[in-house]
C-alpha positions in Angstrom: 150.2 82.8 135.2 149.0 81.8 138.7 150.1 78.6 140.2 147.4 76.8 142.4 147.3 74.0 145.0 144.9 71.3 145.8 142.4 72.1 148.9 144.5 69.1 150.6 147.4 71.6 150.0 145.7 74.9 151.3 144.5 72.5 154.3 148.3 71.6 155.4 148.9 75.3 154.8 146.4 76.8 157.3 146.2 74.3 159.3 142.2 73.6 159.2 140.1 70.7 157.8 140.2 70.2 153.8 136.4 70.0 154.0 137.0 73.2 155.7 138.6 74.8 152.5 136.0 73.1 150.1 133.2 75.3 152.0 135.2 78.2 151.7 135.9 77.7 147.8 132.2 77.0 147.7 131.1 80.3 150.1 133.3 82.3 147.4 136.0 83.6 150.3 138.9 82.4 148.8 139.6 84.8 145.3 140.2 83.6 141.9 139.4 79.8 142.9 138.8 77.5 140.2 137.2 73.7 139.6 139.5 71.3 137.6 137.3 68.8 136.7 135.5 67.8 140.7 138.4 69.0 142.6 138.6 72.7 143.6 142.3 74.3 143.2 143.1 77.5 144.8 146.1 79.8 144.3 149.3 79.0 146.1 149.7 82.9 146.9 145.7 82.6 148.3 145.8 83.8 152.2 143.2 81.9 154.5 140.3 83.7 155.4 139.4 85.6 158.1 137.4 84.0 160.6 133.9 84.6 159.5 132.6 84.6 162.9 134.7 87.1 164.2 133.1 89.4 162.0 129.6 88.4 161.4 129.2 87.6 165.2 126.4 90.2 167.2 126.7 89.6 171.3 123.6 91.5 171.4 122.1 89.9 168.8 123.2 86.4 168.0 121.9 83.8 166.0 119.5 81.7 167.7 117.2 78.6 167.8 114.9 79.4 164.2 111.7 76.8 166.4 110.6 76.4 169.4 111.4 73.0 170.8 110.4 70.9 174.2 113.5 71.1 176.4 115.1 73.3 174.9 118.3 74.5 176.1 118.3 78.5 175.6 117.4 79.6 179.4 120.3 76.5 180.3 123.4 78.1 177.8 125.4 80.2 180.6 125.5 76.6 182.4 126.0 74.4 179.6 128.6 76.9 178.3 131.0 76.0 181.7 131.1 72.2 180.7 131.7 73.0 177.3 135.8 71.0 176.8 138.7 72.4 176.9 140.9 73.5 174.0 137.3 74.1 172.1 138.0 75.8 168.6 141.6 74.6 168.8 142.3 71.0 169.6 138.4 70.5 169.6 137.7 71.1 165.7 134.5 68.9 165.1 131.2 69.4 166.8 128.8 66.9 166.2 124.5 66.8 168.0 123.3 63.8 167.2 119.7 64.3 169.0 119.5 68.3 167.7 116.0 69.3 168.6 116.2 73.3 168.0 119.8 73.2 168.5 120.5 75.7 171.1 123.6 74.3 172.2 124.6 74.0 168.4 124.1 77.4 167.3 125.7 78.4 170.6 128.8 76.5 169.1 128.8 77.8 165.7 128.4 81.6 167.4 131.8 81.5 169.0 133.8 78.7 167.7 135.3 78.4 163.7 134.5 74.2 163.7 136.2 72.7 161.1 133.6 70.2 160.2 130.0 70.0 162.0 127.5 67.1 161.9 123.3 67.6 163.1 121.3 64.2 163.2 117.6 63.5 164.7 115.1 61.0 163.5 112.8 64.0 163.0 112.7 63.7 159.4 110.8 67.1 158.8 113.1 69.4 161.4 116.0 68.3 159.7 114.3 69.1 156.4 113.5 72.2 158.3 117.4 72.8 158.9 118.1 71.8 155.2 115.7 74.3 153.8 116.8 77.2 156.2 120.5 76.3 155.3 119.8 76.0 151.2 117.1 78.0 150.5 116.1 80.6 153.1 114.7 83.4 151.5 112.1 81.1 149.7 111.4 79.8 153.2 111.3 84.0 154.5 108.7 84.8 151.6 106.2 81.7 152.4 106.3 82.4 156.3 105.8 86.2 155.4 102.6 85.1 154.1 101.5 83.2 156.8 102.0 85.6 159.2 99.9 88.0 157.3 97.4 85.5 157.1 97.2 84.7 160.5 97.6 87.8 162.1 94.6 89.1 160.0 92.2 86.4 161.3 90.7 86.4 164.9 89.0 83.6 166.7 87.0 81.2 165.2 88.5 82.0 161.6 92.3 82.0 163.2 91.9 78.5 164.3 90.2 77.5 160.7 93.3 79.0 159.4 95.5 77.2 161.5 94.0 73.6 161.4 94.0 74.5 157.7 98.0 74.7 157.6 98.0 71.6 159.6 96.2 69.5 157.5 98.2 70.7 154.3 101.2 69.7 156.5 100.0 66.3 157.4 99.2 65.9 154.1 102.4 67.0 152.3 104.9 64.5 154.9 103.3 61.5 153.7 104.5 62.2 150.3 107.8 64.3 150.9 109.6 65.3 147.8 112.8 67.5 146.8 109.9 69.7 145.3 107.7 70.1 148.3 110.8 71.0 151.1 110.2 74.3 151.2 106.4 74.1 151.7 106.8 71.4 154.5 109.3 73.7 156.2 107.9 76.7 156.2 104.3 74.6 157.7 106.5 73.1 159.8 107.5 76.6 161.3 104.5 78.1 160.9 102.7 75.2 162.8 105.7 75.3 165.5 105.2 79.0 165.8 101.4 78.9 166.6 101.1 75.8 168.0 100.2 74.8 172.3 103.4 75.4 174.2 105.3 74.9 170.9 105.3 71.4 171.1 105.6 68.8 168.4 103.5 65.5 168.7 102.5 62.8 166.4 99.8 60.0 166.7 100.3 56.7 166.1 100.2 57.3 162.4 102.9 59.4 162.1 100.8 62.7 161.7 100.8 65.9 163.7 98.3 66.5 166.2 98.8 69.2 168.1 95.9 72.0 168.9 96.3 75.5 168.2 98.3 78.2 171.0 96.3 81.3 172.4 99.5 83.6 171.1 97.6 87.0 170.4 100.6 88.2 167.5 102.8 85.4 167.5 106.4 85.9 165.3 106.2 83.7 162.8 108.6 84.8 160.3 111.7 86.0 161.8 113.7 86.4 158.7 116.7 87.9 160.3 117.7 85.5 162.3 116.3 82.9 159.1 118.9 84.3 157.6 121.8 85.0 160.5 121.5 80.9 161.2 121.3 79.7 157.0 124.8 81.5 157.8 125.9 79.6 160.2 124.4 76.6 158.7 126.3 76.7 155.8 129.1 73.7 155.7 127.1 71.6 158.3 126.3 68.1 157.4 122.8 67.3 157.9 121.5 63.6 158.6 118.1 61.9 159.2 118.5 58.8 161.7 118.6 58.2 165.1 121.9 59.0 167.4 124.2 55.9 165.9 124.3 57.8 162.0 127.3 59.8 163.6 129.4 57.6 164.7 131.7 57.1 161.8 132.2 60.6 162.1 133.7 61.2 165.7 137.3 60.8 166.5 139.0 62.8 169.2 138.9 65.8 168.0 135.4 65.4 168.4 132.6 67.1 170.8 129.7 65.6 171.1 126.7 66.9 173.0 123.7 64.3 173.4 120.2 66.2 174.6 118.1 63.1 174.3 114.0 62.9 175.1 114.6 63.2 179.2 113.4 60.6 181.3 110.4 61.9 183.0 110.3 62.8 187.0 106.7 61.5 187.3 104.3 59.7 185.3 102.1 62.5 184.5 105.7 64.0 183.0 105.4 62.3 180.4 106.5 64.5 177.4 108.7 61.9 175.0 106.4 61.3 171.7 108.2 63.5 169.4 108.2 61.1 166.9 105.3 58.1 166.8 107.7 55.7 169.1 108.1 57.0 172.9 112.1 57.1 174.3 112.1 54.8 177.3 114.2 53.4 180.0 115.3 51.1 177.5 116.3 53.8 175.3 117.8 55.4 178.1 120.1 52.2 178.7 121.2 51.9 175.5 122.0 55.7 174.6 124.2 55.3 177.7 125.8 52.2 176.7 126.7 54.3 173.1 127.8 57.4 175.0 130.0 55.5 176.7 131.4 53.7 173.5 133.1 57.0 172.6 135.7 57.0 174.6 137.8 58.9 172.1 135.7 62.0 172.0 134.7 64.3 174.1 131.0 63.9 175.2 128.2 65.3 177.1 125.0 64.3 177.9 121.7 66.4 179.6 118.6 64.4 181.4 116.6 65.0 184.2 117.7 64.4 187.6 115.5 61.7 189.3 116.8 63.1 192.9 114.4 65.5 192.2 111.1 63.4 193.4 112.8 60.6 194.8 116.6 60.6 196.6 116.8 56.9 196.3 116.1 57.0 192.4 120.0 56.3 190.7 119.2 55.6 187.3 121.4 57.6 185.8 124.2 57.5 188.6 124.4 53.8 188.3 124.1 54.1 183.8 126.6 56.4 183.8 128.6 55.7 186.6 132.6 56.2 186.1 131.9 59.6 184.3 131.7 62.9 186.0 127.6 63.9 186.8 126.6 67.3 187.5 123.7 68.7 188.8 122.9 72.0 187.8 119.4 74.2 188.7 117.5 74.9 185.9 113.4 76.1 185.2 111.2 73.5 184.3 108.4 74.9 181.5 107.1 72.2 179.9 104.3 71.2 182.3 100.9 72.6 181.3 100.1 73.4 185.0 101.8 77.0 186.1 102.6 75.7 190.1 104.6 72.9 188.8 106.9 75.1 186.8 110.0 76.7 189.0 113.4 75.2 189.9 114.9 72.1 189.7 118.0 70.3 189.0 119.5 68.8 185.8 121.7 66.5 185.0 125.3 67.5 182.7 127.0 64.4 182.0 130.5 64.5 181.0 133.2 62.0 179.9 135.9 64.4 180.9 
């Protein structure tokens, strides 16, 4: 007769999270587990897991961002990756991205280091109904986009953008009333609209609804159900929130990094790119997202934003906000601005605590 032990027990035992064991009990990687009553018991002879990463990982084809997202930080990663703390994956154990966007950074994370518990949050309510879906249900999500894209490549012209302003009115219209029962719809618009969208931008009016005009992508991707599926992977065991960046804060301690990639502040007024949701992020936003960051003292944190040095050398703001943490400039490509001669190099800013 086996003899089990309590997932607080197999914790102490393998030295990892008990909310790490209860996803593995629940992923079916730990044999001949069993519920008594709510509580998952697991065999005292069990053996922890291998390291799922170190076997599901592809270097030349990782997991990656499942949208498009403005200010994203794919072309940044080999930078941010050198800021990243020290003793990640070991005395680091929690990642948490309170301001996730497409989550570059945080799929970068989940690629390479086994996290013992992870926490997304954005006031986006649809991307993070976006994440929920591709975590829970992803190969409802594949066979909706599949559509799509056969329905949009098939069109040309005049009848592609029909098409298109179609799917966004559908989209508009299913937010307002978002159920349990619609997810999966709204996701997989969401996608599709993020997909064939301008620039791959998403912008709301003043009444909350999605305006953005069609792309000129001749044979867009739309469903990319690999990687769907590589990051509902990855996903699985993440905590997902809806608010804005003060949800998390009853979840970071020191074993904590955090990485805050906030609207940035923009270099000039015609810059302005900060209405992803119907309220625009500010200086006074700014000030008070500092003022938090620098609340968690016990974590480890880092922060991204523009660098104002780069139109005007007597601009501080951030020096003097964050001033008494370390500030880093680093180059990076701007892409976001519609006109091609103001795209190239610049500098942004890494803000660290440590």
């Amino acid at each position: 007769m086996l003899a089990y032990m309590t997932a607080k027990d197999a914790a102490e035992k393998w030295s990892i999270s008990r909310r790490r064991v209860i996803t593995l009990c629940q992923e079916n990687r730990i044999p001949d587990v069993a519920m008594l009553g709510n509580m998952w018991i697991i065999p005292i002879e069990a053996t922890k897991p291998v390291d799922a990463r170190t076997t599901r990982y592809d270097k030349k084809n990782p997991a990656k961002p499942f949208i498009k997202w403005a200010g994203g930080k794919g072309q940044l990663l080999p930078t941010i990756r050198k800021f990243y703390p020290p003793k990640m994956g070991t005395e680091i154990r929690k990642y948490c991205e309170p301001m996730v966007g497409a989550g570059a950074v945080l799929f970068d994370v989940l690629n390479t280091y086994e996290m013992d518990e992870v926490y997304i949050c954005d006031t986006n309510t649809e991307l993070m109904n976006a994440y929920t879906v591709v975590r829970d249900n992803p190969q409802k999500l594949i066979d909706l986009l599949s559509k799509y894209e056969i329905e949009h490549l098939s069109t040309e012209g005049e009848s592609r953008k029909e098409y298109y302003y179609q799917r966004r009115a559908q989209f508009n219209d299913e937010m307002q009333k978002p159920t349990k029962q619609n997810s999966v719809l709204r996701a997989a618009l969401f996608i599709y609209l993020n997909k064939t969208c301008f620039n791959g931008l998403y912008r709301v009016n003043r009444k909350g609804l999605f305006n953005v005009p069609i792309g000129s992508y001749k044979r867009p991707t739309i469903c990319d159900a690999e990687n769907i599926n590589k990051t509902s992977e990855l996903l699985q065991g993440v905590t997902i929130l809806t608010g804005d960046y003060t949800t998390v804060v009853q979840y970071v301690d020191e074993q904590t990094f955090v990485y805050f990639d906030p609207p940035y502040r923009p270099l000039t007024k015609t810059a302005e790119f900060t209405s992803y949701t119907v309220d625009d992020f500010n200086d006074e936003d700014q000030i008070k997202l500092g003022e938090f960051i620098k609340s968690l003292d016990a974590a480890k944190v880092m922060a991204s934003n523009s660098d104002p040095h780069n139109v005007d050398e007597e601009d501080n703001f951030f020096d003097d906000l964050y001033n008494g943490m370390n500030i880093n400039r680093v180059s990076a490509i701007r892409a976001i601005n519609s006109k091609g001669n103001s795209r190239g190099k610049i500098h942004e800013l890494l803000i660290t605590n440590y």
